[in-house]
N, CA and C atoms as a LAMMPS dump frame, in Angstrom:
ITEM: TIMESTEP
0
ITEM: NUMBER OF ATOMS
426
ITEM: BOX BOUNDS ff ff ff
-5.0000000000000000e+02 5.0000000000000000e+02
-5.0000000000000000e+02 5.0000000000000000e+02
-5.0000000000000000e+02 5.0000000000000000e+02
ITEM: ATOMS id mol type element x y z
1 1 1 N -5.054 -8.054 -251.15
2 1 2 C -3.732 -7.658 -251.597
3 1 3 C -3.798 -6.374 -252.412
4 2 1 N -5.207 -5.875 -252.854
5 2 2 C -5.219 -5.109 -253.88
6 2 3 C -4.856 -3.978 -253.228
7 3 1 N -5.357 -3.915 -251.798
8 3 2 C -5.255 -2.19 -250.791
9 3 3 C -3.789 -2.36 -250.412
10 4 1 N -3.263 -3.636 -250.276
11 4 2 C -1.788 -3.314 -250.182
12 4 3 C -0.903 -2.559 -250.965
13 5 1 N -1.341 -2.852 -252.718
14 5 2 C -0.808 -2.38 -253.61
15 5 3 C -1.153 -0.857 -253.657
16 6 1 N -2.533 -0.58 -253.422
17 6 2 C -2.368 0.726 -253.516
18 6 3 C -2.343 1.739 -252.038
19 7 1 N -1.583 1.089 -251.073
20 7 2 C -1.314 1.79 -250.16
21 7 3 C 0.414 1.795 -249.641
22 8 1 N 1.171 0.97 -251.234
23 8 2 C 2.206 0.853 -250.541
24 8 3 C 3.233 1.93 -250.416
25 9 1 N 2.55 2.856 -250.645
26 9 2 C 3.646 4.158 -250.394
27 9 3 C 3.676 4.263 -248.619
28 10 1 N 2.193 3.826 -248.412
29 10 2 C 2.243 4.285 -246.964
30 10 3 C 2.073 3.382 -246.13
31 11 1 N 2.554 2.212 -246.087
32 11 2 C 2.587 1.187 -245.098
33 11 3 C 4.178 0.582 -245.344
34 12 1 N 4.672 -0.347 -244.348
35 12 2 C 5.753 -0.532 -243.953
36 12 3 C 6.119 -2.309 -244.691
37 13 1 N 5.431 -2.952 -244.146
38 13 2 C 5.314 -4.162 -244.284
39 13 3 C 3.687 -4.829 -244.659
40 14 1 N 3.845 -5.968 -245.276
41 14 2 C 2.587 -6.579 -245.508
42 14 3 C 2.241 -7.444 -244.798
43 15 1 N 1.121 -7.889 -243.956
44 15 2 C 1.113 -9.166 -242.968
45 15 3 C -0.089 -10.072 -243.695
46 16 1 N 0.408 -11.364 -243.884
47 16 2 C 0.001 -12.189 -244.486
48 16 3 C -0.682 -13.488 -243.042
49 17 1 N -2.36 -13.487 -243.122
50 17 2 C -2.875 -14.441 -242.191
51 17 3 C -3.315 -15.406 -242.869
52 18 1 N -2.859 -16.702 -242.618
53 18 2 C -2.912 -17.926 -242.656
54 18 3 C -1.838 -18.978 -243.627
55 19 1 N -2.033 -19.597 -244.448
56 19 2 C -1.166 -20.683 -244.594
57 19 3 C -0.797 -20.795 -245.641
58 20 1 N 0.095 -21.336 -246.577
59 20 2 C 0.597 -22.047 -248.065
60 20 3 C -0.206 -21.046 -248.557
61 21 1 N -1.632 -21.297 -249.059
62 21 2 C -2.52 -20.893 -249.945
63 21 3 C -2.818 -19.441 -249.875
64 22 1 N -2.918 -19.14 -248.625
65 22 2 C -2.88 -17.297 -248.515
66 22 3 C -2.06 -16.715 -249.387
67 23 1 N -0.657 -17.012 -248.739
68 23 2 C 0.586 -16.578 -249.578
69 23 3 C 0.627 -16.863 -250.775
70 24 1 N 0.129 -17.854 -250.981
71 24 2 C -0.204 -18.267 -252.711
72 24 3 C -1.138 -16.768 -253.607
73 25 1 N -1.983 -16.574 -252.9
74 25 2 C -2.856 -15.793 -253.166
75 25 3 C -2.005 -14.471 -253.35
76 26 1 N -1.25 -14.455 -252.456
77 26 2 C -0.961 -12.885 -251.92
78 26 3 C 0.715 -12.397 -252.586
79 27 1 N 1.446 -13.852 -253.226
80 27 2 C 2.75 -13.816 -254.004
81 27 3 C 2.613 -12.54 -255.064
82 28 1 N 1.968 -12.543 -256.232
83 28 2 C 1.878 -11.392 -256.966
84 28 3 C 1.936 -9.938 -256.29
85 29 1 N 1.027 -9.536 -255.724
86 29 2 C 0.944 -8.211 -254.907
87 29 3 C 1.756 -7.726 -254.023
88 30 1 N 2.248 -9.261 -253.241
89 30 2 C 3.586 -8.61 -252.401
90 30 3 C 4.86 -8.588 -253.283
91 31 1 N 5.454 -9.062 -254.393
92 31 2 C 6.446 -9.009 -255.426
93 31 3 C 6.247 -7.264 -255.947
94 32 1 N 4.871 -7.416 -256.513
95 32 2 C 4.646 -5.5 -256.803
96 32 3 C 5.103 -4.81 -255.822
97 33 1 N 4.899 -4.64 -254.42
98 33 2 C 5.265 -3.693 -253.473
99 33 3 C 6.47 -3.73 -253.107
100 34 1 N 7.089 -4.782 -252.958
101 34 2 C 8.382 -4.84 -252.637
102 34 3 C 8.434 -4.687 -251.051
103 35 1 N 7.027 -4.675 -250.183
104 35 2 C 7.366 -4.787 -248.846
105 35 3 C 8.025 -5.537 -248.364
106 36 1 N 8.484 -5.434 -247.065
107 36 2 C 8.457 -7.111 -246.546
108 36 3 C 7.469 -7.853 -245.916
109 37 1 N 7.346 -8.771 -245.769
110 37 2 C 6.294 -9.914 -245.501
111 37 3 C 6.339 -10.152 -244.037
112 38 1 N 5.136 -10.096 -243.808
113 38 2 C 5.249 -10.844 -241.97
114 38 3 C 3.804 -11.824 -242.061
115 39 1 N 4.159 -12.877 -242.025
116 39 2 C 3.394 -14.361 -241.549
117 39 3 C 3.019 -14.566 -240.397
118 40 1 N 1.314 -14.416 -240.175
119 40 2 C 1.001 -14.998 -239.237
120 40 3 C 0.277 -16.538 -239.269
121 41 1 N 1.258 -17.775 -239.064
122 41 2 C 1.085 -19.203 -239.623
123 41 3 C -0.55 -19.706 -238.963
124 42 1 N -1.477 -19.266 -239.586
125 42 2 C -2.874 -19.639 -238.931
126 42 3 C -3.585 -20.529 -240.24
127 43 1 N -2.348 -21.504 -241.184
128 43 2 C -3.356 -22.247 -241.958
129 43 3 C -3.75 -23.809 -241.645
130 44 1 N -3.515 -24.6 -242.267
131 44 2 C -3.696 -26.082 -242.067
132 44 3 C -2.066 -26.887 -241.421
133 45 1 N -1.423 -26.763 -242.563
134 45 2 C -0.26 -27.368 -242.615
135 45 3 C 1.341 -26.274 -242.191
136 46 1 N 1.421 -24.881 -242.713
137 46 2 C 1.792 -23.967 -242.864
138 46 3 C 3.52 -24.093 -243.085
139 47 1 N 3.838 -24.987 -244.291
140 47 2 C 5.295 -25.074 -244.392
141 47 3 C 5.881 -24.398 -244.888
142 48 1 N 5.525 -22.988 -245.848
143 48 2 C 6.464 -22.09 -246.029
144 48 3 C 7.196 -21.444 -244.627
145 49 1 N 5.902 -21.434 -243.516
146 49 2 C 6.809 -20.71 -241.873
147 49 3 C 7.864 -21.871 -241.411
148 50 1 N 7.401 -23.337 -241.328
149 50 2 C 8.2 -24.462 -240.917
150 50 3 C 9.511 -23.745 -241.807
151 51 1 N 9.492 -23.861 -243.134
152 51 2 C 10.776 -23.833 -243.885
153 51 3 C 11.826 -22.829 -243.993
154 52 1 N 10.834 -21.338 -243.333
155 52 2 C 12.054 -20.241 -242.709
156 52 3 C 12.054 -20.068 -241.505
157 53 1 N 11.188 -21.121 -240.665
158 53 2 C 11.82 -21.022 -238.927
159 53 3 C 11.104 -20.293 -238.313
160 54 1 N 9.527 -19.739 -238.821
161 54 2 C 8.837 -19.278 -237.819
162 54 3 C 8.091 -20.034 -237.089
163 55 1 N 7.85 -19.165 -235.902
164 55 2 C 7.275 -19.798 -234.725
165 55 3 C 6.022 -20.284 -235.319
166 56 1 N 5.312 -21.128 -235.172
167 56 2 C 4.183 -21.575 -235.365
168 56 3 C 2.7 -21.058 -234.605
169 57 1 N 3.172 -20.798 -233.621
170 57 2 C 2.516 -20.087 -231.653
171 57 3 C 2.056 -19.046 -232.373
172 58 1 N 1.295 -18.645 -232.142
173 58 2 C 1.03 -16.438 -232.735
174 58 3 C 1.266 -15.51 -232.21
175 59 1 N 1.739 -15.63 -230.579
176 59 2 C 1.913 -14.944 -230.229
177 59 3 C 3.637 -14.582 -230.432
178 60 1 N 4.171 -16.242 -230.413
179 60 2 C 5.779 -16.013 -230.951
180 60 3 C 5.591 -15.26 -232.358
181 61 1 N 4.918 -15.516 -233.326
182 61 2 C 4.628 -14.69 -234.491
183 61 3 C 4.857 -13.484 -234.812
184 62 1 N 3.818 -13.388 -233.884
185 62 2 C 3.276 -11.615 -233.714
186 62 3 C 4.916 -11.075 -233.153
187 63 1 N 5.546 -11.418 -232.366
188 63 2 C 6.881 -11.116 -231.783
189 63 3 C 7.541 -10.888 -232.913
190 64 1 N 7.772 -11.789 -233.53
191 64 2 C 8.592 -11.392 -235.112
192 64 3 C 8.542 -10.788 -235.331
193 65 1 N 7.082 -10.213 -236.027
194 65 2 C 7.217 -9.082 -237.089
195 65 3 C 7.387 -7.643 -236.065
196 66 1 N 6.777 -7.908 -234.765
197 66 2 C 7.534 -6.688 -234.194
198 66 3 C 8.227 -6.308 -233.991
199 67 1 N 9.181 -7.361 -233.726
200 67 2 C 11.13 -7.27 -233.8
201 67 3 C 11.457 -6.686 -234.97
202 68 1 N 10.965 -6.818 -236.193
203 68 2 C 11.499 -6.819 -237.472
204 68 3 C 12.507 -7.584 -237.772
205 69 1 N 11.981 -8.922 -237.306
206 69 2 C 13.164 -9.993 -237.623
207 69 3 C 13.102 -10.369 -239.592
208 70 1 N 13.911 -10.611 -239.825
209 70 2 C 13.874 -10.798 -241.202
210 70 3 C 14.889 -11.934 -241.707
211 71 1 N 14.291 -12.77 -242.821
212 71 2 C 15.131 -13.606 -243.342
213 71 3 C 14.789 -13.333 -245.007
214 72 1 N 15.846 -13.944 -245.616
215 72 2 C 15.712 -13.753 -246.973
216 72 3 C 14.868 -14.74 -247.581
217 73 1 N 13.919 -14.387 -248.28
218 73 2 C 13.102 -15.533 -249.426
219 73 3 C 13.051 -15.092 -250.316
220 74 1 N 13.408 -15.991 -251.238
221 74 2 C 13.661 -15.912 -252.925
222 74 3 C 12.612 -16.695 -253.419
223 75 1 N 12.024 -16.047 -254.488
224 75 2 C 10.537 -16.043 -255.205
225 75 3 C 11.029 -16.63 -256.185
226 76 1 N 10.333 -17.292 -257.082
227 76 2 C 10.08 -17.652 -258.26
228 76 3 C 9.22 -17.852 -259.08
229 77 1 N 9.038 -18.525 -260.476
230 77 2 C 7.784 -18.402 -261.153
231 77 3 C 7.733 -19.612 -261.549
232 78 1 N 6.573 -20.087 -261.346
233 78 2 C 5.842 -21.498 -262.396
234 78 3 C 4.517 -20.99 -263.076
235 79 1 N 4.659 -21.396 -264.415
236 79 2 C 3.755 -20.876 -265.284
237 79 3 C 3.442 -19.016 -264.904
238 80 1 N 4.627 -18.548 -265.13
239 80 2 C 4.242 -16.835 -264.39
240 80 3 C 3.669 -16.417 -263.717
241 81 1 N 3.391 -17.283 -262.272
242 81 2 C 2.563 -17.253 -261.411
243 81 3 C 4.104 -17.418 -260.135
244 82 1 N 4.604 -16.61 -259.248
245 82 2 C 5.068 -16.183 -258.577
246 82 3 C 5.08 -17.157 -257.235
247 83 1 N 5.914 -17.897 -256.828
248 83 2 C 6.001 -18.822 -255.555
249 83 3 C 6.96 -18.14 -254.49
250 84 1 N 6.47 -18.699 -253.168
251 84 2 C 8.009 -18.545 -252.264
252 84 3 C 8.85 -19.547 -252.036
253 85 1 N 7.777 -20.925 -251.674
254 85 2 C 7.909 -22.132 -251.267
255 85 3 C 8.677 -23.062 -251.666
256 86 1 N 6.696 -23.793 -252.275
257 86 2 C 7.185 -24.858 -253.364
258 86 3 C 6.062 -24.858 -254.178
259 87 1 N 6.375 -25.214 -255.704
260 87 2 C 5.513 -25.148 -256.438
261 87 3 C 5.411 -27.045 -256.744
262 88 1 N 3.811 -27.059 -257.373
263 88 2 C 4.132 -28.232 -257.494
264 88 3 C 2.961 -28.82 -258.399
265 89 1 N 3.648 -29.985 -259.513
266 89 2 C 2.265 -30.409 -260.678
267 89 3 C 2.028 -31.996 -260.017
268 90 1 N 1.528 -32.484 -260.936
269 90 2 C 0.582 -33.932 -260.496
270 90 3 C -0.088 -34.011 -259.108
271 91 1 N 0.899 -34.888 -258.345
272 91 2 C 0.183 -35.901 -257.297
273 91 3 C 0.118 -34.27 -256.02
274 92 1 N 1.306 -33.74 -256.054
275 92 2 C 1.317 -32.726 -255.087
276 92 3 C 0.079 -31.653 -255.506
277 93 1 N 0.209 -31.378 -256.462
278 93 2 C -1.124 -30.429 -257.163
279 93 3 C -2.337 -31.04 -256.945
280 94 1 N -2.343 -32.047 -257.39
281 94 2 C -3.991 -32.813 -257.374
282 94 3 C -4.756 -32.693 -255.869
283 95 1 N -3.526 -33.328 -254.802
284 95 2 C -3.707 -33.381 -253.723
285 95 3 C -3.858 -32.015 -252.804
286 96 1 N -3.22 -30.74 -252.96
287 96 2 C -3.354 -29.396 -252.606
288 96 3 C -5.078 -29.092 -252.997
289 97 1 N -5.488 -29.248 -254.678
290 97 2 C -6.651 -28.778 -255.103
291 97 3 C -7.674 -30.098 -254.881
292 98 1 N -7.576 -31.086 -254.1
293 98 2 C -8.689 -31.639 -253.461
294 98 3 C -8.961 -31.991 -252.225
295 99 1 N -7.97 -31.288 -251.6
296 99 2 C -8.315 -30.859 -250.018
297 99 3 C -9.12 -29.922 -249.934
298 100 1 N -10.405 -30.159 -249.358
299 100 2 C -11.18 -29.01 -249.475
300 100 3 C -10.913 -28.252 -247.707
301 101 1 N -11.765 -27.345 -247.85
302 101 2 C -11.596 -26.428 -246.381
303 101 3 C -12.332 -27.107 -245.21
304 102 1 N -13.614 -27.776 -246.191
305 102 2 C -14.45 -28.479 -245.072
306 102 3 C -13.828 -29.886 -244.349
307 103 1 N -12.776 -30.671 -245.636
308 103 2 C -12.14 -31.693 -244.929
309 103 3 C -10.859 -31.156 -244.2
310 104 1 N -10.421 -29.88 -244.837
311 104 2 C -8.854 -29.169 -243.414
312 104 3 C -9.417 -29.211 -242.264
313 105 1 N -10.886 -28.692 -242.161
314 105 2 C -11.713 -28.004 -240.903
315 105 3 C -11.591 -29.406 -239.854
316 106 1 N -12.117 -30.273 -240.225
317 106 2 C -12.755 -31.748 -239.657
318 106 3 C -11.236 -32.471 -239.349
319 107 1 N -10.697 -32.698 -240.408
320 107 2 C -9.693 -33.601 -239.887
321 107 3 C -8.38 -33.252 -239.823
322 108 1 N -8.542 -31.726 -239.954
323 108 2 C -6.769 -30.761 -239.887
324 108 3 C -5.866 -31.903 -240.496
325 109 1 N -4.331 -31.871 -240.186
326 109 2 C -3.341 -32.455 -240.858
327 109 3 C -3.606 -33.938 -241.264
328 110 1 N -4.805 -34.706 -240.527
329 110 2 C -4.647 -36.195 -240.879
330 110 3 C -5.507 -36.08 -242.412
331 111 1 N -6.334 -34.643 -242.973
332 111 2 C -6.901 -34.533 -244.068
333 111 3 C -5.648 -35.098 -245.273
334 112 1 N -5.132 -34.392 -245.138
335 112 2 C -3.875 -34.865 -245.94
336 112 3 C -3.435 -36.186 -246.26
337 113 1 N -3.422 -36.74 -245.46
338 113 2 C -3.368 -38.764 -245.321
339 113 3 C -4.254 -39.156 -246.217
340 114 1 N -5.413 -38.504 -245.514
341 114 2 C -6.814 -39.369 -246.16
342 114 3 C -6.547 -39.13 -247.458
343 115 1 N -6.944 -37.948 -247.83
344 115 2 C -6.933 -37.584 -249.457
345 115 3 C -5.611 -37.815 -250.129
346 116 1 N -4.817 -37.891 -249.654
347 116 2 C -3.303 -38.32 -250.55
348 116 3 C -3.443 -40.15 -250.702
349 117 1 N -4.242 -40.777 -250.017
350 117 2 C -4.523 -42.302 -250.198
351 117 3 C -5.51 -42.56 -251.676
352 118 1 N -6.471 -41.934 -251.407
353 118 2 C -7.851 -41.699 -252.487
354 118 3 C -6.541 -41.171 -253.941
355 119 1 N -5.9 -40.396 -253.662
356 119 2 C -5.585 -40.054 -254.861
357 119 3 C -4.344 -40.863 -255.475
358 120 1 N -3.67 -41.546 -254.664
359 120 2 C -2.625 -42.465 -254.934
360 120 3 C -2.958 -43.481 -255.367
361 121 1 N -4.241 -44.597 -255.115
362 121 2 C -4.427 -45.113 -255.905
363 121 3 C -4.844 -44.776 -257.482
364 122 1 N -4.829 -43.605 -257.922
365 122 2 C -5.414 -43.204 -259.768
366 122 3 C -4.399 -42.433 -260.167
367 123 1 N -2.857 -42.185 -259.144
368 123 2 C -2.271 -41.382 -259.73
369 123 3 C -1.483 -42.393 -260.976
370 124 1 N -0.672 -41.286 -261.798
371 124 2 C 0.646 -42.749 -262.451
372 124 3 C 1.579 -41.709 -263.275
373 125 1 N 2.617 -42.213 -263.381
374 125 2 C 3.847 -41.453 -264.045
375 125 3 C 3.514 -40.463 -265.102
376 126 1 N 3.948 -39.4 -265.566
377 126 2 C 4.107 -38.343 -266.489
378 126 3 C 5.493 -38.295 -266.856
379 127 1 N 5.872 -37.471 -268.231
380 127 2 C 6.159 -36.955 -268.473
381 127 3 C 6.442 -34.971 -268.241
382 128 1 N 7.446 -34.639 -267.763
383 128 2 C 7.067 -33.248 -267.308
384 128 3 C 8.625 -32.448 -268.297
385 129 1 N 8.351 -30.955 -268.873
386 129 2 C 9.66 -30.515 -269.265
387 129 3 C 9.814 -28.941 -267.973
388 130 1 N 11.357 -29.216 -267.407
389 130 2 C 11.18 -28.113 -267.202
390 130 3 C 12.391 -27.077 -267.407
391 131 1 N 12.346 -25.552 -267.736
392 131 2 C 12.981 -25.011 -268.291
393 131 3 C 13.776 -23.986 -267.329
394 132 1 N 14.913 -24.238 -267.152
395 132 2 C 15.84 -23.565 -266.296
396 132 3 C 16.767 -23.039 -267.155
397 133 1 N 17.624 -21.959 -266.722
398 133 2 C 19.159 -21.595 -267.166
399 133 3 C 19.278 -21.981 -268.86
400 134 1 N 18.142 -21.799 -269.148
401 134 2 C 18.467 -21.485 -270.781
402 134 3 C 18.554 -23.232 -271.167
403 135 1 N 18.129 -23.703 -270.503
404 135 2 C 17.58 -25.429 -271.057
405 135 3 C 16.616 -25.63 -270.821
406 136 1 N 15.964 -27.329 -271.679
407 136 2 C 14.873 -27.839 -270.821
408 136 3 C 15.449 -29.225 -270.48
409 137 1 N 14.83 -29.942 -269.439
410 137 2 C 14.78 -30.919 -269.287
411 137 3 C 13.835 -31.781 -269.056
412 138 1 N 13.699 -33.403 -269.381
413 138 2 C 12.414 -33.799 -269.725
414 138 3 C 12.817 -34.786 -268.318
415 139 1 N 11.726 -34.863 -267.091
416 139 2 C 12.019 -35.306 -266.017
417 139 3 C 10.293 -36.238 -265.697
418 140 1 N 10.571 -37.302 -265.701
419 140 2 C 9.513 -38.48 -264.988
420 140 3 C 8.992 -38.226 -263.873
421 141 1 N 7.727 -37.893 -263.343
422 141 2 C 7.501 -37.634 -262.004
423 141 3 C 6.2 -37.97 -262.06
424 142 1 N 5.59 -38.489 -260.764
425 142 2 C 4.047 -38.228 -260.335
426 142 3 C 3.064 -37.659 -260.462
């Protein structure tokens, strides 16, 4: 992301390869440039593309960003760290940071099952505050 930033006088768009976590990676640097984004969905699960309607296929992909098809996504911040998606603490967090690459590799989407079982039995309720529109609110979750 760093050559994006310093090449964005002279490139058009940013193309982002692979899934959730790429873009995770790549949220800060593309917010600095202000390009637009083109997704090519090559990760595990890839629901930020599910959630604005891209093709999943790559070659339908690749079609997109050549069209210059465009939809609007609105960013946000958790802990000043920049999302498109979804951000997310406890059971969703725990479960993102103990999927490893070697269990995505082996058991692609059923990884997710497995490790969301292992972790459901030790998860248990929190306390969480979160701060919107000039409030907080104190909300029970996983």
């Amino acid at each position: 992301m760093q050559e994006a930033i310093r090449l964005a006088g002279d490139i058009d768009r940013v193309i982002v390869v692979g899934g959730d976590g790429s873009l995770n990676a790549a949220a800060p640097g593309l917010l600095q440039t202000g390009l637009p984004l083109g997704v090519l969905p090559l990760g595990t699960a890839n629901d930020f593309a599910r959630t604005v309607g891209l093709p999943l296929d790559l070659a339908s992909a690749i079609e997109v960003i050549a069209k210059g098809k465009t939809s609007v996504s609105i960013s946000a911040r958790a802990n000043r760290h920049p999302f498109f998606n979804v951000t997310s603490i406890g059971f969703s967090s725990d479960l993102a940071m103990s999927l490893t690459e070697k269990a995505k590799k082996r058991w692609e989407k059923l990884g997710y099952g497995l490790v969301a079982a292992r972790l459901l039995a030790s998860s248990r309720l929190f306390t969480a505050a979160l701060e919107h529109d000039g409030r907080t609110e104190e909300l029970k979750t996983l």
